[in-house]
Each structure stands twice: as C-alpha cells, then as structure tokens.
C-alpha positions, 0 to 999 in steps of 0.5 A: 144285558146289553145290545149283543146279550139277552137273556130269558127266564121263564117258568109254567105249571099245569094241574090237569084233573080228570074228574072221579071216574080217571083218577089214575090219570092226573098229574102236575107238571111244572117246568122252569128254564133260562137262555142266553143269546149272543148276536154278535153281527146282525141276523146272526143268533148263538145260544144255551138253553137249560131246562128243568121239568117236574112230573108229579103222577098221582098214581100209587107206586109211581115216583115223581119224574124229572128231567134237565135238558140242554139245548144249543142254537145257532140261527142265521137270518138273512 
C-alpha cells in the first residue's frame, strides 16, 4: 500500500486421515485471514487481524464447525 501501510493475506488447509482402524477421527480444516498494519513512526506497529476457520469432522451426527476471530496489536520496538 505504502510505506506506513501493509497488508497480508494468507490461507492454509490440512486433511489429516488416520488410516481404517481411527476413522472416527479424521478432519479437514481450512483457515483463510488478512491484516492490516499502520506504523506511523518508526518501531511503532498497530494493527487488525480477521480470521476464518472451517473444521469438517468426518464423524456421523457431528455438524462442521467454524469460527471468525479478531485480533488488535500494538508492538513497540526499541
């Protein structure tokens, strides 16, 4: 954006499989998210984070599972 703004966007996904013998224990998971950082003086960092996750349990009965999150930061470094 410019010297004072950045931004990030980022993403992930994982399957994880146990094999036959643990089936009731295997998921997806996939996560997407972005933030935004101001430094408006040197060493000073102020920023949002959003971030969505998605759990798909591979359980009968068992709904998938989701969830935003929300993060502020203010870092100081001297």
């Amino acid at each position: 954006w410019t010297p004072e703004i950045r931004q990030s966007v980022f993403g992930s996904y994982a399957s994880v499989e146990y094999g036959a013998g643990i089936t009731d224990a295997d998921f997806n998971e996939w996560r997407v998210g972005t933030n935004v950082i101001w430094s408006p003086v040197s060493g000073l960092d102020i920023g949002v984070e959003v971030l969505y996750s998605n759990v798909d349990l591979d359980v009968a009965g068992t709904d998938n599972d989701d969830a935003w999150e929300g993060r502020l930061r203010v870092q100081r470094d001297f």
